[in-house]
Each structure stands twice: as C-alpha cells, then as structure tokens.
C-alpha positions in Angstrom: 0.0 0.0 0.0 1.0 3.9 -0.7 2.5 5.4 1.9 2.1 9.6 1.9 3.7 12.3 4.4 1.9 15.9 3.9 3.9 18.6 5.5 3.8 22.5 5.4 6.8 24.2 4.4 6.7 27.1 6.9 9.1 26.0 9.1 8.4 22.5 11.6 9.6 19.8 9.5 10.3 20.9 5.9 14.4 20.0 5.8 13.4 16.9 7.7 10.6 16.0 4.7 13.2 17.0 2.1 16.2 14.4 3.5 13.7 11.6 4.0 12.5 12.1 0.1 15.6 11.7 -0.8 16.7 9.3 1.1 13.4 7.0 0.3 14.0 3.7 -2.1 10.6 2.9 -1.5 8.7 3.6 -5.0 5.0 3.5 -2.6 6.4 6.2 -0.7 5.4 9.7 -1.6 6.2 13.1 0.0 4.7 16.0 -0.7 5.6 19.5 0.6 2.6 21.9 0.8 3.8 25.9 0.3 2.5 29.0 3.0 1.1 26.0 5.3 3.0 24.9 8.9 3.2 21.6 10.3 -0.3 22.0 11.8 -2.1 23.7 9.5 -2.2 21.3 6.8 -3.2 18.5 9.1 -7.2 19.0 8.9 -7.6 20.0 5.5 -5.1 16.9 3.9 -7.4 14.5 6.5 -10.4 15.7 5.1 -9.1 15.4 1.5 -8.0 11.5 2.5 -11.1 10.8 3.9 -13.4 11.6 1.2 -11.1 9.8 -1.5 -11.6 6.9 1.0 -15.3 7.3 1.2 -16.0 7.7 -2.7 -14.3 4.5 -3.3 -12.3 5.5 -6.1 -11.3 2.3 -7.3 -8.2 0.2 -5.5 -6.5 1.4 -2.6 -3.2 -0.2 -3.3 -3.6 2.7 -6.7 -4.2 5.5 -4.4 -2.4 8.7 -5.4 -2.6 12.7 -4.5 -0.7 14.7 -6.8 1.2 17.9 -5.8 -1.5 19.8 -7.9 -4.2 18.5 -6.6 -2.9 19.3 -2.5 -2.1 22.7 -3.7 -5.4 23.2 -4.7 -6.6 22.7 -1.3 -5.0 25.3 0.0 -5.4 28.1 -2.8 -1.9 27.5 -4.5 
C-alpha cells in the first residue's frame, strides 16, 4: 500500500521531509511538501481530503495517489 507524508513548508519539519524524500527507495512512498502552510495547518484539511477519496471508493486502494497539484489546490496554491 502507498505510503504519503503531507507537511507545510513554513518552518516545523520541511528540511526533515526533504532528507527523507531523498533518502526513500521505497517507490509507494510519496512526499509531498505543501507551500505558505506549517506543520499543523495542513493536518485538517489533507485528513479531510483522504477521507473523502476513501469514502468515494475511487477504485483500489493499493492505486491511491494525491498529486502535488491536486494538495495545492486545497489550499489556494
């Protein structure tokens, strides 16, 4: 199954999200780095964004994907 870490680039964890991208070998690992958001403001709307791509059942799990386009759109970018 897809593994995907959300984080906010204002400060908290950004360089830490960077090195672990980098560092992945994992191809069902994705990392995606949300601009003008922190650490805790991206939380709520990225859980609501999951949930209802869970809910709709939008075909097999295993295939589930959020593009960087699609998160940025969440929050105005």
């Amino acid at each position: 199954m897809p593994v995907f870490v959300f984080e906010g680039m204002e400060g908290g964890n950004a360089a830490a999200l960077a090195d672990r991208a980098r560092a992945s070998t994992n191809p069902l690992a994705h990392f995606l780095a949300i601009p003008n958001v922190d650490h805790f403001s991206v939380l709520a709307p990225m859980n609501e964004l999951i949930a209802e791509t869970l809910v709709s059942g939008k075909g097999d799990l295993s295939k589930l994907a959020f593009t960087q386009d699609e998160v940025n759109l969440i929050f105005g970018r």
